[in-house]
C-alpha atoms as one frame of an Amber mdcrd trajectory, in Angstrom:
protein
   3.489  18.298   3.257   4.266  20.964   6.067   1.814  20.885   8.810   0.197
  17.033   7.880   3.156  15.326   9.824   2.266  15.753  13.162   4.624  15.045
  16.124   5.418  11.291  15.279   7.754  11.748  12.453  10.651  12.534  14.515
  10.163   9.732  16.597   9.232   7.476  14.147  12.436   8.348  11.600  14.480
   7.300  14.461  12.759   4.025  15.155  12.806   2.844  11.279  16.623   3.389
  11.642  17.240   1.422  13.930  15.141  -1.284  11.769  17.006  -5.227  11.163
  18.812  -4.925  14.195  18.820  -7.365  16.768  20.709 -11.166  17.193  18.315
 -13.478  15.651  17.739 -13.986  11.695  14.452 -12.384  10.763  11.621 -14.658
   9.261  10.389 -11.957   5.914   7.061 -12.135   7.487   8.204 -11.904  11.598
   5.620 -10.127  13.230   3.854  -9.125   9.889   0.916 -11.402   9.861  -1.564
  -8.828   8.024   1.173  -8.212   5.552   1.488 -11.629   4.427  -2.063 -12.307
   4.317  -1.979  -9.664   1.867   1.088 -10.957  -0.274  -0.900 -14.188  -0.426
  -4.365 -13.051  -1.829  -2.503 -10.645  -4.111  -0.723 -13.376  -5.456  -3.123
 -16.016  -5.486  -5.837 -13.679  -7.156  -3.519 -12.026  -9.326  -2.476 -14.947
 -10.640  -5.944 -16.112 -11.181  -6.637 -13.039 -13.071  -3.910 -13.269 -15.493
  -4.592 -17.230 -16.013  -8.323 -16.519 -16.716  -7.296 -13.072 -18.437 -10.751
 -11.654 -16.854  -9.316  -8.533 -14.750 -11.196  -7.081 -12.121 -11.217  -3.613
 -13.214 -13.349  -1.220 -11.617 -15.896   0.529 -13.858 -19.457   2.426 -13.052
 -21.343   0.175 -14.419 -20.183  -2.623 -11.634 -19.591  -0.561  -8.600 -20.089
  -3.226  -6.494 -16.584  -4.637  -7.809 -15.255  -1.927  -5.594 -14.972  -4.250
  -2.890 -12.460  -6.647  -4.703 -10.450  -4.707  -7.260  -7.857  -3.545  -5.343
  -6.682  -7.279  -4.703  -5.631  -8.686  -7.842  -3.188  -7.195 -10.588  -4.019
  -8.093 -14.183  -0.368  -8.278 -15.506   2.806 -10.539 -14.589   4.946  -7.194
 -15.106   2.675  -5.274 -12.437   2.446  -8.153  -9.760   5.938  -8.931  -9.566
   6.697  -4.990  -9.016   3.648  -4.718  -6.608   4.863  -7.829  -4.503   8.474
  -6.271  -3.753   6.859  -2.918  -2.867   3.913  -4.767  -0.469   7.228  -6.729
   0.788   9.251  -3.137   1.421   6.524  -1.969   3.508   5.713  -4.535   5.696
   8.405  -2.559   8.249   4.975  -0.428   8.860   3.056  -3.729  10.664   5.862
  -4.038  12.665   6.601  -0.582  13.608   3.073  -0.166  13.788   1.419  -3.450
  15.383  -1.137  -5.380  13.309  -4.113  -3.828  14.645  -2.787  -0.324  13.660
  -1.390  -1.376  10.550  -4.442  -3.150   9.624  -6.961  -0.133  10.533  -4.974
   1.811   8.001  -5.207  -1.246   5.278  -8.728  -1.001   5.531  -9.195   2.665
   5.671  -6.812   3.298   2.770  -8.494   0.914   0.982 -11.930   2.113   1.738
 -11.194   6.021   0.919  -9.772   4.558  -1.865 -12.647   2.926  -3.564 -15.003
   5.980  -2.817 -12.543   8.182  -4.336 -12.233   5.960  -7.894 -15.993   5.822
  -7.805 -16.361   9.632  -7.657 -13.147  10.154 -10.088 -15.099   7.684 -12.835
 -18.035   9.864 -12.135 -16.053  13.103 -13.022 -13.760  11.911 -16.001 -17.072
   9.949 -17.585 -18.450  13.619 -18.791 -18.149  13.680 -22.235 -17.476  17.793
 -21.767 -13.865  16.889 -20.335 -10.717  16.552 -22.709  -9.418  13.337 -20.392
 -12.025  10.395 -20.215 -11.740   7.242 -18.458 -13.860   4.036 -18.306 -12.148
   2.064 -15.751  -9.493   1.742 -12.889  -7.293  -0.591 -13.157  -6.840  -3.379
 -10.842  -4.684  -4.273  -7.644  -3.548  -2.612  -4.566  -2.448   0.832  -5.740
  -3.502   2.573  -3.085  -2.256   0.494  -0.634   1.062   0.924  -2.099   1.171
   4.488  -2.701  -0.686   5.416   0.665   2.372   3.485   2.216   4.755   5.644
  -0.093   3.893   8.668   1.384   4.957   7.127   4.432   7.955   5.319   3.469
   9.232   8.562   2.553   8.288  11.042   5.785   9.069   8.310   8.427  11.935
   5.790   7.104  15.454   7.178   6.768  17.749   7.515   4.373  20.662   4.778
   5.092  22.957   5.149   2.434  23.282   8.451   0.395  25.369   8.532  -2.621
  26.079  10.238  -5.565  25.997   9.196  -9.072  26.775  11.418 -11.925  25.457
  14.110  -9.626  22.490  12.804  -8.841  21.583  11.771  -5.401  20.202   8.108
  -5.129  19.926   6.302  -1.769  18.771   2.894  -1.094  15.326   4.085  -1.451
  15.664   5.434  -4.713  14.263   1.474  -5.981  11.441   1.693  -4.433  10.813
   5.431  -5.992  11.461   3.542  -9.035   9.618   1.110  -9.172   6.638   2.598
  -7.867   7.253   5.238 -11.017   6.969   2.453 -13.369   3.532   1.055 -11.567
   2.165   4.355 -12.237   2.862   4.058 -15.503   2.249   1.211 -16.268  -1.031
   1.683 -17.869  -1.517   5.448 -17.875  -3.534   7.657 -17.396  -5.954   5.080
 -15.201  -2.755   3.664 -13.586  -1.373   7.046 -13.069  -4.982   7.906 -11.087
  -5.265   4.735  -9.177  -1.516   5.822  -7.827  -2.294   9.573  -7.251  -5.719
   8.681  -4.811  -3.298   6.604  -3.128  -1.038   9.554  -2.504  -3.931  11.789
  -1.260  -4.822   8.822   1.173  -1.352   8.695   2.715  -1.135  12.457   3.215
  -5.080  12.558   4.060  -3.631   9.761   6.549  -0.992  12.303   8.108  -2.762
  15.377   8.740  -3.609  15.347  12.109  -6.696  17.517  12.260  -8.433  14.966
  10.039  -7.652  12.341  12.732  -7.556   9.677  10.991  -4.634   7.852  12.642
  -7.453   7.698  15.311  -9.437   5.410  13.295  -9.236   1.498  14.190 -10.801
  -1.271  13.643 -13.349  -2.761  16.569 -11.750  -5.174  19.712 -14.115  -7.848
  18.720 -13.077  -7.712  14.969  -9.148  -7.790  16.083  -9.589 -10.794  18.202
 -11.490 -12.708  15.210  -8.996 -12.597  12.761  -6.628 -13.195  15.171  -7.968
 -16.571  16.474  -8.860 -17.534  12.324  -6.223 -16.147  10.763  -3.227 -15.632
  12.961  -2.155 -19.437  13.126  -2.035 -19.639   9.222   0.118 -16.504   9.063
   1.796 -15.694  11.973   6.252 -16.034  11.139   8.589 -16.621  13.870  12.343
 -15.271  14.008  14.702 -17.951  13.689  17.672 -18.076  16.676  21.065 -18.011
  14.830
């Protein structure tokens, strides 16, 4: 990505290695309160989805559902890979801070849904050999916005070699996000690549949009509503 990653990757790299350190046990959710409010309406409206069977799919003819498709999947198979990968990159709340960390949830999200609206638009024409109706459902482009950082900012731990071909312990999370995007191609495989172009939009610094938060007064209402039901403490060993 060249130029997009600004001065912070350096710093950050080091940071993320230095991740899980530290003498108390960890709580999954310890200072990660936006994070798990997202696990939990993922889950809880994923699984409502797949009970009811009645996906929330985004299509042109209900735009408006552009404000809740990305947070529900419509398959077991896709939630329970989803889940570990929101999990894996909660490390960017607490690298972050909430308010950062949330600025970016809703701005990925946001781009997000413009850019599916404007890519039904395009592959609706009937004069174009690819055609799609729909976009499928859950938080792709959360996940795959996060990807791109996951793989500028966090460090490899533990390289290895396997029949010659080099795997890490981030190689899961490579895979698994490869079998999201194809989990329903080629609508899938979109949803995953505007995700991508958010992340790197997110890095490049003349764009600015690392700049971007979300208003004081907004910050300190979800924090008095919402941070007693989520907050996690570390446990003391």
């Amino acid at each position: 990505v060249g130029g997009c990653e600004g001065g912070f990757s350096r710093a950050s790299r080091a940071l993320f290695s230095r991740r899980g350190r530290g003498g108390a046990m960890s709580a999954p959710y310890a200072n990660a309160p936006v994070s798990k409010g997202i696990a939990l309406v993922t889950l809880l409206a994923s699984l409502a989805s797949i009970s009811t069977k009645h996906p929330l799919s985004l299509h042109l003819r209900n735009p408006l559902r552009a404000l809740v498709y990305q947070t529900a999947f419509s398959s077991a198979s896709e939630l329970i890979v989803g889940m570990f990968l929101l999990f894996q990159m909660r490390q960017f709340e607490r690298h972050w801070g909430s308010r950062r960390y949330g600025s970016f949830v809703a701005l990925s999200g946001a781009l997000s849904a413009s850019l599916s609206l404007s890519s039904l638009s395009l592959f609706s024409n009937a004069g174009l050999p690819l055609r799609l109706s729909s976009i499928p459902p859950g938080p792709y482009p959360l996940i795959f916005a996060s990807l791109v950082q996951y793989h500028f900012d966090v460090p490899v731990s533990f390289p290895v070699s396997v029949l010659g071909l080099p795997l890490s312990d981030k190689t899961l999370n490579y895979a698994l996000a490869l079998q999201l995007l194809l989990s329903s191609p080629p609508s899938s495989a979109l949803a995953s690549v505007i995700g991508i172009a958010v992340g790197i939009a997110y890095r490049m610094e003349f764009l600015r949009l690392r700049k971007l938060t979300l208003p004081s007064f907004f910050n300190a209402l979800c924090a008095r509503i919402f941070l007693p039901l989520l907050e996690s403490r570390n446990r003391g060993r």
